[in-house]
C-alpha beads as a LAMMPS data file, in Angstrom:
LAMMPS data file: protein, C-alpha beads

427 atoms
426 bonds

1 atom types
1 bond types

-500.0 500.0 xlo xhi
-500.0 500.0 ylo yhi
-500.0 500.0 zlo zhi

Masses

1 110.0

Atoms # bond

1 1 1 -383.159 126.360 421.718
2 1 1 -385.815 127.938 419.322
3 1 1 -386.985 125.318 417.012
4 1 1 -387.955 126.650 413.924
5 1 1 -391.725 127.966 413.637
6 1 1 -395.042 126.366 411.500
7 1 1 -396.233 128.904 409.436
8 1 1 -399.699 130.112 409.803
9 1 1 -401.812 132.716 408.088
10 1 1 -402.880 135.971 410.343
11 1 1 -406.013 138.350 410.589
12 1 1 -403.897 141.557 410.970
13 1 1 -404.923 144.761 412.626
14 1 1 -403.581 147.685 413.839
15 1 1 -401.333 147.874 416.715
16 1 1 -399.272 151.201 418.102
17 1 1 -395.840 150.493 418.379
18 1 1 -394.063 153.376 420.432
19 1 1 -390.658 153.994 418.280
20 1 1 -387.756 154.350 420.827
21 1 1 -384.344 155.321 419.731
22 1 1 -383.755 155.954 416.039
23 1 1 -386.305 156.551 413.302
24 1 1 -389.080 154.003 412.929
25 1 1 -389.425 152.703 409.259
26 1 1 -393.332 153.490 408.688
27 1 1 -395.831 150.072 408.247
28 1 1 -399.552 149.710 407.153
29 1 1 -401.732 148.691 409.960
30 1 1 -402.562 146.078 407.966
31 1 1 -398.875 145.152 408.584
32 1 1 -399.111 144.421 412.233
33 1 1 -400.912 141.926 414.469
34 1 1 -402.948 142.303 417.513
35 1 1 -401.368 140.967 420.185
36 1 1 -403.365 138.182 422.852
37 1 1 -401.642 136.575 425.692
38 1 1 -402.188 133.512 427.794
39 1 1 -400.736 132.533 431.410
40 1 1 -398.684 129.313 430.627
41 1 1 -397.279 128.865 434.099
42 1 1 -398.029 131.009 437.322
43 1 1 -396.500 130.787 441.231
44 1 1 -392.828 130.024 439.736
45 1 1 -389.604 131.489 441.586
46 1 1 -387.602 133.557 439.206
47 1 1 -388.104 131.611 436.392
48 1 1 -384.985 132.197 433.888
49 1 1 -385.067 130.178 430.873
50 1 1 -387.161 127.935 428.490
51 1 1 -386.420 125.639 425.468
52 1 1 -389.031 123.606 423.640
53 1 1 -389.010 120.366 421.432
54 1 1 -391.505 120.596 418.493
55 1 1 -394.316 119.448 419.905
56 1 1 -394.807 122.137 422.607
57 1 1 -392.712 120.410 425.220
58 1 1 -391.240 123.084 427.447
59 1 1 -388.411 122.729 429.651
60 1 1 -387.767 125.557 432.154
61 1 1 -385.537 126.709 435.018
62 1 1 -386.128 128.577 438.240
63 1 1 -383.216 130.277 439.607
64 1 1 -383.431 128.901 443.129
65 1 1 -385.175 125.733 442.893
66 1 1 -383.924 124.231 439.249
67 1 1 -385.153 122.304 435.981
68 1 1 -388.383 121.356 435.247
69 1 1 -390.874 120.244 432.272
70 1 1 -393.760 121.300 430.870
71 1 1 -395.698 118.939 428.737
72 1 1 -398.085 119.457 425.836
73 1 1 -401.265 118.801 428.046
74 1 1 -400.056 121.484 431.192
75 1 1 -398.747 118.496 433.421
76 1 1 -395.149 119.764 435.082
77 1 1 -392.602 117.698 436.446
78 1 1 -389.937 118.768 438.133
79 1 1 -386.828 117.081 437.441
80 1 1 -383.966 118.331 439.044
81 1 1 -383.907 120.634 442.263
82 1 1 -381.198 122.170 443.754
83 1 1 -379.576 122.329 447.684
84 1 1 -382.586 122.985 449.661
85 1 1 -385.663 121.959 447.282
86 1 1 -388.358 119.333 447.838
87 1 1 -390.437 118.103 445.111
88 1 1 -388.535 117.165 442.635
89 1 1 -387.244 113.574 441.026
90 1 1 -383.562 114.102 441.893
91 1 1 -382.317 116.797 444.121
92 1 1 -378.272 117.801 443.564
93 1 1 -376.857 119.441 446.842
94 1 1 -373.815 121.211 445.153
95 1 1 -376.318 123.210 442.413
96 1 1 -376.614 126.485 444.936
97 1 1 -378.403 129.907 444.400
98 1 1 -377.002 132.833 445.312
99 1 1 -377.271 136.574 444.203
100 1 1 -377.768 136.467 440.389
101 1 1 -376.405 133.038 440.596
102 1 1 -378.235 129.727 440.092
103 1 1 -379.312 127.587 437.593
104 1 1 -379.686 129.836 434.961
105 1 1 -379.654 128.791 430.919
106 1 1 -381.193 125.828 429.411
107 1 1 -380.730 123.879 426.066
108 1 1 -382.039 121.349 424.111
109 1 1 -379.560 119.007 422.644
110 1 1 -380.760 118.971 418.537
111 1 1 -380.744 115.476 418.235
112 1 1 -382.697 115.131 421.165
113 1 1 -384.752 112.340 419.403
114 1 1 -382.180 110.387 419.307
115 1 1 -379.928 111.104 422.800
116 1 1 -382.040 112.661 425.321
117 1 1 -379.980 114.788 425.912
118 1 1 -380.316 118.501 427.648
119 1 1 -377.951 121.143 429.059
120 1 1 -378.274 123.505 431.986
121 1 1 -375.853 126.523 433.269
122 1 1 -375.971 126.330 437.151
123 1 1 -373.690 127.294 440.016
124 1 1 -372.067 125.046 441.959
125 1 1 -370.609 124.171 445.396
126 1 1 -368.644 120.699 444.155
127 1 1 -365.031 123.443 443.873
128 1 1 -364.084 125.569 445.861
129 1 1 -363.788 128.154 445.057
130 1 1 -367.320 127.459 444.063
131 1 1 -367.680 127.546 439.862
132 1 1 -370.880 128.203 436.992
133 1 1 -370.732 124.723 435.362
134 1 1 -372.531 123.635 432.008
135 1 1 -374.270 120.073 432.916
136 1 1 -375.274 117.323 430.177
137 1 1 -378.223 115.083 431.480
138 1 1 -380.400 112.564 429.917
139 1 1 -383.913 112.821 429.980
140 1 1 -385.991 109.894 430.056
141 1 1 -388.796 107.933 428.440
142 1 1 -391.597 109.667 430.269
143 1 1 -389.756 113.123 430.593
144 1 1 -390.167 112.813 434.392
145 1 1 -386.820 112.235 435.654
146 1 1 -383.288 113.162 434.080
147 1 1 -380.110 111.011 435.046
148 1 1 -376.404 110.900 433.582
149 1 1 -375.255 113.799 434.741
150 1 1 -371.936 115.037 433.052
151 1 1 -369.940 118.304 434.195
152 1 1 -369.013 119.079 430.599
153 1 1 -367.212 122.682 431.716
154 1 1 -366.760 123.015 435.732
155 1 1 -364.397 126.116 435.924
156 1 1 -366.776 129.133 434.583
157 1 1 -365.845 132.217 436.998
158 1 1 -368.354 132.626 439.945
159 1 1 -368.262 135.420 442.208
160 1 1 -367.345 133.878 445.942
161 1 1 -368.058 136.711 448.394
162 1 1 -369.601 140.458 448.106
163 1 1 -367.822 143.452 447.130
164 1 1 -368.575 146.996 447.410
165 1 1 -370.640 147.588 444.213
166 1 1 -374.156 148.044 443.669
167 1 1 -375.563 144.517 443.342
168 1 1 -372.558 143.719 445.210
169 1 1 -373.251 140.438 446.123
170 1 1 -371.615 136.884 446.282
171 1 1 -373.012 135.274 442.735
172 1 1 -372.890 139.005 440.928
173 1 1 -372.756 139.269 436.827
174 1 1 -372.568 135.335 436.574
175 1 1 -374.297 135.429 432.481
176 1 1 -375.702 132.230 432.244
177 1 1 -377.474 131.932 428.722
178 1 1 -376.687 129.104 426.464
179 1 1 -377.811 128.051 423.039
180 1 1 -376.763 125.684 420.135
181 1 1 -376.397 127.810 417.285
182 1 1 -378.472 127.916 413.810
183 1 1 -377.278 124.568 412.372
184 1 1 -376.849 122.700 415.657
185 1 1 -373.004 122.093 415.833
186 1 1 -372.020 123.876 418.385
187 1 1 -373.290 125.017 422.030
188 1 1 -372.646 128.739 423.087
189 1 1 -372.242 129.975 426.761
190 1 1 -371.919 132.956 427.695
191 1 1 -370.593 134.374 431.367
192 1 1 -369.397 137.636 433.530
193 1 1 -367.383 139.735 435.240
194 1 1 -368.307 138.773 438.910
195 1 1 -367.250 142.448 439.359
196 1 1 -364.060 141.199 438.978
197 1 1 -361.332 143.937 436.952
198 1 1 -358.679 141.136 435.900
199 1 1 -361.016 138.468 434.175
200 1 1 -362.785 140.362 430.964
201 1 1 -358.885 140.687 429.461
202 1 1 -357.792 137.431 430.966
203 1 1 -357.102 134.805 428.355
204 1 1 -356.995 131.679 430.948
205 1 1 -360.198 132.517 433.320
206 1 1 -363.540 131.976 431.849
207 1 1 -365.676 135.212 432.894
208 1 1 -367.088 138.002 430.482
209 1 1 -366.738 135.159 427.783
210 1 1 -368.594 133.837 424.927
211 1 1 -367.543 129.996 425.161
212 1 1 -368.004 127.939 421.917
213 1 1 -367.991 123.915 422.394
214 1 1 -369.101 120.485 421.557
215 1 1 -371.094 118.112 422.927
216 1 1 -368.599 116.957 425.527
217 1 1 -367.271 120.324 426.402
218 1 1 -364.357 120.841 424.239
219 1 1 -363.554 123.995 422.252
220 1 1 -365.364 123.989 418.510
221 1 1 -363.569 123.523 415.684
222 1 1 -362.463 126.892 413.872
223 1 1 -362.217 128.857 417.681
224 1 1 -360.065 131.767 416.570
225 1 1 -359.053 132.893 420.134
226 1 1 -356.083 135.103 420.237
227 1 1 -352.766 133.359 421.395
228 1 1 -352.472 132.463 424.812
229 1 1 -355.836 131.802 425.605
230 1 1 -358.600 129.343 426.627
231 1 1 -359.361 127.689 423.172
232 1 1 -363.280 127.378 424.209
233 1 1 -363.148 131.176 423.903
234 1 1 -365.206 132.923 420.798
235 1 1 -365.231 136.325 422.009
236 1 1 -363.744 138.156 425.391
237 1 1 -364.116 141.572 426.924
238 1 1 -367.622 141.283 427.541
239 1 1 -369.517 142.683 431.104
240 1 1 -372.104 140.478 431.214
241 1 1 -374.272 138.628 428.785
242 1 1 -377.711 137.482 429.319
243 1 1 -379.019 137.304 425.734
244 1 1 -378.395 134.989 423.160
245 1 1 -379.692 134.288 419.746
246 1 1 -378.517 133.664 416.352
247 1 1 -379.680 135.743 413.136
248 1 1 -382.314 133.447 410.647
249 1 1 -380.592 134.437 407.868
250 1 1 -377.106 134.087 408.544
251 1 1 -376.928 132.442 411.846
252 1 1 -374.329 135.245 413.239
253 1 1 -374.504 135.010 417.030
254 1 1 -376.119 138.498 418.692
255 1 1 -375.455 139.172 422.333
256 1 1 -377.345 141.732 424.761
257 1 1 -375.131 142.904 427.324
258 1 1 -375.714 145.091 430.495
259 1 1 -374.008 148.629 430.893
260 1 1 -372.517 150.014 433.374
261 1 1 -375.213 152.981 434.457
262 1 1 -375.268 153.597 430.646
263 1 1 -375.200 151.931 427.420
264 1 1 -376.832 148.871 427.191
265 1 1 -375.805 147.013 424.167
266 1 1 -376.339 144.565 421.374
267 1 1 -373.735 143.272 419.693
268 1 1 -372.858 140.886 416.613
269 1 1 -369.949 138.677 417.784
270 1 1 -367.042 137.720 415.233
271 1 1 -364.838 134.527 415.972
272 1 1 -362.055 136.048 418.449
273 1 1 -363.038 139.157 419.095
274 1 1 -363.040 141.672 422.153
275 1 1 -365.922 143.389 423.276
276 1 1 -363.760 146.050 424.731
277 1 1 -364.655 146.070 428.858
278 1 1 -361.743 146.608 430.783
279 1 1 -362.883 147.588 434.017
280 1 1 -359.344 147.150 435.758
281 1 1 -357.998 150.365 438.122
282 1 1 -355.090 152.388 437.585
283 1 1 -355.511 151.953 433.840
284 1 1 -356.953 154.218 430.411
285 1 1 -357.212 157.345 432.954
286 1 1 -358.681 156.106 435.837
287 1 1 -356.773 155.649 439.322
288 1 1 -357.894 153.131 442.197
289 1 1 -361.647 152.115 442.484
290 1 1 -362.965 150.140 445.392
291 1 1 -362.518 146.345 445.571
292 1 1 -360.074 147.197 442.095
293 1 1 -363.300 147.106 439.989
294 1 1 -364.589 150.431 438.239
295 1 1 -367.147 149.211 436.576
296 1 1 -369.658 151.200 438.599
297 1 1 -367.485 154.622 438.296
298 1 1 -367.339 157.449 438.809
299 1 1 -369.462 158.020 441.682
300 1 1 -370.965 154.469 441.629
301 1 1 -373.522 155.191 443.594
302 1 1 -374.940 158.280 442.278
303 1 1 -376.495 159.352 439.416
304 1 1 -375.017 161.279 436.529
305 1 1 -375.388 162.417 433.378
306 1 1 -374.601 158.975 431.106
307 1 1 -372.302 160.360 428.403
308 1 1 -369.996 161.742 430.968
309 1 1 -370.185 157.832 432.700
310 1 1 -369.697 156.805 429.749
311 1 1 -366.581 158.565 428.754
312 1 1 -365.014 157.771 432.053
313 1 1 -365.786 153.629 431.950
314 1 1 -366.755 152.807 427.854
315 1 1 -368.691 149.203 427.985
316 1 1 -366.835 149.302 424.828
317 1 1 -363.424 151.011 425.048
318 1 1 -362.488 151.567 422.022
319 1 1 -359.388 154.062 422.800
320 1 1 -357.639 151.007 424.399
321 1 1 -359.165 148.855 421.738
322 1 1 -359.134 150.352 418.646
323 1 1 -360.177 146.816 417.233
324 1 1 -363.056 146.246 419.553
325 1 1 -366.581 144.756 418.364
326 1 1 -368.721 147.353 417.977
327 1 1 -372.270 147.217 419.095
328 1 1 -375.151 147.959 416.340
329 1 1 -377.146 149.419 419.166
330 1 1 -376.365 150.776 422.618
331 1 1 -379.983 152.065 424.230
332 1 1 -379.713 155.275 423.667
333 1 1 -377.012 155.232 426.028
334 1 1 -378.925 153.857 429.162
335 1 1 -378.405 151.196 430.930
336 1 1 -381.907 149.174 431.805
337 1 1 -381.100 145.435 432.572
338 1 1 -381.431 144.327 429.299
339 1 1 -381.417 140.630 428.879
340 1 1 -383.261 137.708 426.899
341 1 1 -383.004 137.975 422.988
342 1 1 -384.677 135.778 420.454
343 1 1 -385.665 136.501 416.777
344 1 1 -389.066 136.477 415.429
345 1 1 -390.480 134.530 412.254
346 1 1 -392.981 133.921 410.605
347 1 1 -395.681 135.213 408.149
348 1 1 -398.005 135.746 411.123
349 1 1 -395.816 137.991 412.482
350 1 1 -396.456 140.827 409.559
351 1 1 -394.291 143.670 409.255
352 1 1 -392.421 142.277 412.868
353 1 1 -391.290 139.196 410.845
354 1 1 -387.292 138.701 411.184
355 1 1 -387.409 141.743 414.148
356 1 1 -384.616 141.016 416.777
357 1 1 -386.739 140.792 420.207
358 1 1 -384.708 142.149 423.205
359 1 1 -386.666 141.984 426.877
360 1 1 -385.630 145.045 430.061
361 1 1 -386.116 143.820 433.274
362 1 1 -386.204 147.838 434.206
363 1 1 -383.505 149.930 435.857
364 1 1 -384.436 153.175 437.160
365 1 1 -380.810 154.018 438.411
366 1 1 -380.025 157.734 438.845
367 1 1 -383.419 159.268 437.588
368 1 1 -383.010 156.539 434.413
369 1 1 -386.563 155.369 433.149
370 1 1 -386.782 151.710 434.319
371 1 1 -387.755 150.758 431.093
372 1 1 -389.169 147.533 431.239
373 1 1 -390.079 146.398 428.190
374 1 1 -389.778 144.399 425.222
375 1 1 -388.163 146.494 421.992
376 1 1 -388.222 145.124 418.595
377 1 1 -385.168 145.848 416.583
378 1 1 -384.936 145.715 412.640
379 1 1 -381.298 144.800 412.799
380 1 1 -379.213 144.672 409.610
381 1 1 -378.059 141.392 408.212
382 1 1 -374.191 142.514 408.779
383 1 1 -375.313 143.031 412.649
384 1 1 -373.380 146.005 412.381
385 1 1 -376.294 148.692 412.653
386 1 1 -380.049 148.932 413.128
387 1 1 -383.065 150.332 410.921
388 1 1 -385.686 150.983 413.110
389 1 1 -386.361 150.142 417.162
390 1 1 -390.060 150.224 417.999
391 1 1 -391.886 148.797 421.260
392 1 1 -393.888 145.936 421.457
393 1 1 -397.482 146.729 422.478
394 1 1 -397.374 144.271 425.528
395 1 1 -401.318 142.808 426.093
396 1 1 -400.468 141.816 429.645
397 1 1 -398.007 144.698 430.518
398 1 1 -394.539 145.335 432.174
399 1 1 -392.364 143.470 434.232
400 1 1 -388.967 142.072 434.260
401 1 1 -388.511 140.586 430.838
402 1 1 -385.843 138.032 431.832
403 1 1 -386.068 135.452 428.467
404 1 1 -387.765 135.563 425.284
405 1 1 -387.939 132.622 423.060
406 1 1 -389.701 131.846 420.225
407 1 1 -391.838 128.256 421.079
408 1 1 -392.005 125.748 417.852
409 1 1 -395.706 126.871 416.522
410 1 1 -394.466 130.658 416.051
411 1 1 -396.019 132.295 419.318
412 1 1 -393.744 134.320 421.610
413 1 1 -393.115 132.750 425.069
414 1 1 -391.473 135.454 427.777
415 1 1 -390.422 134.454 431.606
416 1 1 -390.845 137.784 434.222
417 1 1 -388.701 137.605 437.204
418 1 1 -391.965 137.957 439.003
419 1 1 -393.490 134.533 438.597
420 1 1 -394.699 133.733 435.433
421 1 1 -393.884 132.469 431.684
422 1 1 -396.776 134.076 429.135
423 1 1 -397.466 132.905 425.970
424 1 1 -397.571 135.888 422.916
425 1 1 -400.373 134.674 420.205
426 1 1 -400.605 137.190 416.365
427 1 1 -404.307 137.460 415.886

Bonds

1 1 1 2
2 1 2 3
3 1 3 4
4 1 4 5
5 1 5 6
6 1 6 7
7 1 7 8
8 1 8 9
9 1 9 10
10 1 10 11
11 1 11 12
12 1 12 13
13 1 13 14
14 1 14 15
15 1 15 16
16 1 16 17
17 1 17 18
18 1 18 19
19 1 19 20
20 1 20 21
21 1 21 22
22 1 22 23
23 1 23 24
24 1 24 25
25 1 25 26
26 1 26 27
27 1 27 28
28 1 28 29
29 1 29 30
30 1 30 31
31 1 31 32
32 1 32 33
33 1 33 34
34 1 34 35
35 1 35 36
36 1 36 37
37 1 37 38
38 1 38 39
39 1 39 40
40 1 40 41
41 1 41 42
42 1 42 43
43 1 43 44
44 1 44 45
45 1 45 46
46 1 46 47
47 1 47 48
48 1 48 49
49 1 49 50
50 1 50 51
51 1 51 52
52 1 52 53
53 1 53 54
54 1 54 55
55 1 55 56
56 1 56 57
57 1 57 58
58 1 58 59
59 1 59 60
60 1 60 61
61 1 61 62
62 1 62 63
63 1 63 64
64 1 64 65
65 1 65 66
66 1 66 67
67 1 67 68
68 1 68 69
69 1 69 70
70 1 70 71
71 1 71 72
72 1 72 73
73 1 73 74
74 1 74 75
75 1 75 76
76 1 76 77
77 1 77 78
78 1 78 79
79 1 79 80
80 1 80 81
81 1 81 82
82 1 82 83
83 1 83 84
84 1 84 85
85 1 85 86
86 1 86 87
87 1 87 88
88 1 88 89
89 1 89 90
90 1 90 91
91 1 91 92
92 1 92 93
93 1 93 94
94 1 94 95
95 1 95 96
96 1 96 97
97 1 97 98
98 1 98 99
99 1 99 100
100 1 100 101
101 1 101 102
102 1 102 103
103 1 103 104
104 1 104 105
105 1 105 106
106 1 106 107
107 1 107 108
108 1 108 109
109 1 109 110
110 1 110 111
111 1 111 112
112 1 112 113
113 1 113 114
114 1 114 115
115 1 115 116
116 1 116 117
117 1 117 118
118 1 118 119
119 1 119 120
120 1 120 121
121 1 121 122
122 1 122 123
123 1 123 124
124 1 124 125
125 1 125 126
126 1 126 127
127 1 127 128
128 1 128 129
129 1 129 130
130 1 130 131
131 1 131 132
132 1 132 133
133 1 133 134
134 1 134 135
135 1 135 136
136 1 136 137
137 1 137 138
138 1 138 139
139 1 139 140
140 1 140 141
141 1 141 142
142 1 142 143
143 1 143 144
144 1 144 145
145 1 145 146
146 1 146 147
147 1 147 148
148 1 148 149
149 1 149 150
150 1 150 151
151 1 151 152
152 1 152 153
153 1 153 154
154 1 154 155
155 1 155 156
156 1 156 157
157 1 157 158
158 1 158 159
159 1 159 160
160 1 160 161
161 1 161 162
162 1 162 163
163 1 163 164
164 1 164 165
165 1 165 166
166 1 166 167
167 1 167 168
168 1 168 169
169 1 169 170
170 1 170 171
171 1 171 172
172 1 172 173
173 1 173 174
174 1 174 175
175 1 175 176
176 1 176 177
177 1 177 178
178 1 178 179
179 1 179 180
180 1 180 181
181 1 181 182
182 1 182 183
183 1 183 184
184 1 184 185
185 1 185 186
186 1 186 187
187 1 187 188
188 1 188 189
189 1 189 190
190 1 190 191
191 1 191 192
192 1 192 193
193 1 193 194
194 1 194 195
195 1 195 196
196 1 196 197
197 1 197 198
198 1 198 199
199 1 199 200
200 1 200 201
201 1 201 202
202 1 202 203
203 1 203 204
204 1 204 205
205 1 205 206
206 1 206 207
207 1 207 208
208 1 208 209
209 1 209 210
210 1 210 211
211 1 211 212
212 1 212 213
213 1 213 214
214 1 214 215
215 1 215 216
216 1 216 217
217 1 217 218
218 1 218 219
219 1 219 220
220 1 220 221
221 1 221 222
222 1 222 223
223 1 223 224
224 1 224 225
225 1 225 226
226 1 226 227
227 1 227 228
228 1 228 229
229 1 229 230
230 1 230 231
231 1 231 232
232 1 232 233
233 1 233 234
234 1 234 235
235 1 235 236
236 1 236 237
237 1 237 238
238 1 238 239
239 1 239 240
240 1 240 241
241 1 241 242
242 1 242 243
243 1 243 244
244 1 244 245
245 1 245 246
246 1 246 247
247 1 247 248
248 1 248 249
249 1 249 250
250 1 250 251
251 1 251 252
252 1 252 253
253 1 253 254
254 1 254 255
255 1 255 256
256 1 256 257
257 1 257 258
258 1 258 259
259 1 259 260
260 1 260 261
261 1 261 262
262 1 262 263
263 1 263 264
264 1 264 265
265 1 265 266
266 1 266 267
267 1 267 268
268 1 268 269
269 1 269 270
270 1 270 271
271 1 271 272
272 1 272 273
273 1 273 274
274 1 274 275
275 1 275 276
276 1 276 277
277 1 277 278
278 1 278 279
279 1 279 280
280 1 280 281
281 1 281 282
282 1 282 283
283 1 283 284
284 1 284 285
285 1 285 286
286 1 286 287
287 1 287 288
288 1 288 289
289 1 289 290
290 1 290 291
291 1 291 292
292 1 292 293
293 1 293 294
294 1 294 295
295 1 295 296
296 1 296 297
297 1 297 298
298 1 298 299
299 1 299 300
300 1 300 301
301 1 301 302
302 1 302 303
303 1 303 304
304 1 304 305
305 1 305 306
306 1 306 307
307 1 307 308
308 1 308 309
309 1 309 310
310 1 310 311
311 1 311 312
312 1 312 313
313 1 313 314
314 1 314 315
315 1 315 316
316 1 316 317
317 1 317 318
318 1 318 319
319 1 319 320
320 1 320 321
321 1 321 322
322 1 322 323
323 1 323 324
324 1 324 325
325 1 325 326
326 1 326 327
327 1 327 328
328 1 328 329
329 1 329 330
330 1 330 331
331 1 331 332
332 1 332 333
333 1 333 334
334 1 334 335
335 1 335 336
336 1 336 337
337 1 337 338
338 1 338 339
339 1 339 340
340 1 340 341
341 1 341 342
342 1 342 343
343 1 343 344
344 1 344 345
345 1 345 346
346 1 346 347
347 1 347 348
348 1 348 349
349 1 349 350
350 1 350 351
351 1 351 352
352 1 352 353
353 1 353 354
354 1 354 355
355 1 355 356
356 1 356 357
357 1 357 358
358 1 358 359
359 1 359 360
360 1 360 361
361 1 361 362
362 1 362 363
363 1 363 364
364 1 364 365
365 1 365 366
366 1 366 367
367 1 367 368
368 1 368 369
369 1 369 370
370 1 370 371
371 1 371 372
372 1 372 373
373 1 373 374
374 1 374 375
375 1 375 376
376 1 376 377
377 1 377 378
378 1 378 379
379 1 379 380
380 1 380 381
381 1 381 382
382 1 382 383
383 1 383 384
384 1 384 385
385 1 385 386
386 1 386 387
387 1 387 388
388 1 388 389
389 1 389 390
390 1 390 391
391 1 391 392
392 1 392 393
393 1 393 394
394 1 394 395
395 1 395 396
396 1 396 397
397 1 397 398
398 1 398 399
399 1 399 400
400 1 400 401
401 1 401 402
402 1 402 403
403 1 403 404
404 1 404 405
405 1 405 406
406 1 406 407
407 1 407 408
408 1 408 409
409 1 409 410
410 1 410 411
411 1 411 412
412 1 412 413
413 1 413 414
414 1 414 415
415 1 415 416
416 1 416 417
417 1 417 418
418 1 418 419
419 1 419 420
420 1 420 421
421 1 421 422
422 1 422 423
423 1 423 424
424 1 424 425
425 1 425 426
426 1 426 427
């Protein structure tokens, strides 16, 4: 969770920002801050998520190995591993890693002060079919060992065994972010396909969902899911959702969700509605597709021109769906592995103040450019539209953005797939 920032005054200077997309709003240079950047944590194993109490406290996942803490003066324990880890205070041999599965999203309860409490998303062997489960755990005095561990959802959709897709396999489009919203009354989760064609319509399984519940795991009150199904649901029909954040002025929930070889999106969410993927054969058009997913087609293999992708398999279909959600941006119609989301704020963050922050982990499918990045997006309040996109000047370069959140003191903290969570400071 992104606590809210201190405010500090800034020295600002110029910075280029290359505009992307749709026409850039112009700013003074005296607008926008120079960018430094520090190594927080090196060495790590697809490190996925972060959350921070206010004083600097930073818990963080790996994918493959599980939850750990940062404290304020750099010392890191590692509190709970997964099958197959040494190291750390409790080890769990039913949290597995597999494909894009693992222990993935991690949240800070808000009255932490007061409960100790945390949340991860992880997969898990404990079903079988094996599931993505949200676990509540208790940290505890010291912040070197977490106990009370409580399944609050075990039955988010997991992908058991490969198909024939591109990143076909076992543990594929498994989403995996979760945050408390603005005012702290509810957690969000969001979740995937697992290149499965029957679960983004399905109103009982709990892929290509945004879930909305309390504390203990039970649907929020005011879930407006349409009749029949799950009542944890907020939203349906998504692909696969691995950004999460909530606006600072209205706290509307905005997603970032993965295309399908085109079309990237990010999209405001309203209570009970469907992001429009439908990826099921023999339906809108289309006839079979291998392993009855066509999410990859046509030609899933190959490259070709997006638009014509796109009218074949819409991310959003809104033929089928006249009613759909409709994204406010969609990447120019590329698909790059888009991913971690957070807003930035703050007076120290000039002209970029109140900019949605979306990280690429890079894509180069089909003659594509990979793209990896981190794109600043002046989103409209209604999150039904954009202003201006621009690119962050990056001061320690690309990689695989795979989660952005803001830390309490207003700096930008980012985790690459390749090892390492950086630290953002405005000059």
């Amino acid at each position: 969770m992104s606590q809210k920032p201190t405010i500090r005054p800034f020295c600002a200077v110029l910075a280029s920002a290359a505009i992307i997309g749709v026409p850039a709003t112009a700013t003074s240079s005296t607008d926008t801050p120079e960018l430094s950047h520090t190594t927080v944590l090196s060495d790590l194993e697809n490190p996925w998520d972060m959350a921070f109490l206010p004083d600097g406290t930073m818990f963080f996942t790996e994918k493959c190995r599980g939850l750990s803490v940062r404290l304020p003066d750099g010392e890191v324990n590692n509190l709970l591993g997964m099958e197959g880890t040494e190291g750390y205070a409790t080890t769990t041999d039913d949290l597995v890693c597999q494909g894009q599965a693992g222990m993935n999203g991690v949240a800070i309860d808000p009255d932490f002060d007061e409960n100790r409490t945390i949340y991860v998303y992880s997969a898990s062997s404990m079903s079988d079919p094996r599931t993505n489960r949200v676990l509540r755990l208790k940290v505890n005095s010291d912040v070197s060992n977490v106990s009370d561990r409580t399944d609050i959802v075990d039955d988010i959709a997991y992908k058991p065994a490969p198909t024939d897709h591109p990143f076909g396999d076992a543990g594929a489009h498994n989403g995996g972010r979760i945050r408390f919203d603005r005012d702290g009354r509810f957690l969000y989760v969001t979740t995937g396909d697992t290149h499965n064609g029957e679960v983004p319509q399905s109103p009982t399984r709990l892929g290509s969902k945004v879930l909305r519940i309390d504390r203990d795991g039970k649907a929020a009150e005011g879930n407006n899911p349409p009749e029949g199904f799950d009542p944890r649901t907020f939203t349906y029909g998504h692909r696969n959702v691995q950004g999460l954040t909530f606006h600072p002025k209205t706290g509307q929930p905005i997603v970032t969700e993965h295309g399908p070889w085109h079309s990237d999106e990010v999209n405001a969410l309203v209570n009970g509605g469907n992001s429009g993927w439908d990826p099921r054969p023999n339906m809108a058009g289309r006839g079979d597709c291998p392993d009855d997913y066509c999410g990859y087609e046509p030609n899933q293999n190959e490259g070709m021109d997006p638009k014509e992708r796109a009218a074949y398999m819409p991310l959003t279909d809104t033929e089928t769906y006249p009613d759909a959600l409709q994204p406010a941006w969609k990447n120019n119609n590329l698909s790059q592995g888009i991913s971690g989301a957070d807003f930035l704020t703050g007076d120290q963050w000039g002209a970029w103040n109140g900019r949605l922050l979306v990280g690429f982990m890079g894509i180069g499918f089909g003659g594509t450019p990979v793209g990896q990045r981190i794109s600043m997006i002046d989103i409209a309040e209604d999150g039904l539209s954009v202003n201006d996109v621009a690119e962050m000047p990056l001061p320690m370069g690309s990689a695989r953005f795979r989660s952005i959140v803001q830390g309490p003191d207003g700096d930008l903290f980012v985790a690459v797939d390749e090892g390492a969570i950086y630290r953002i400071t405005p000059e």
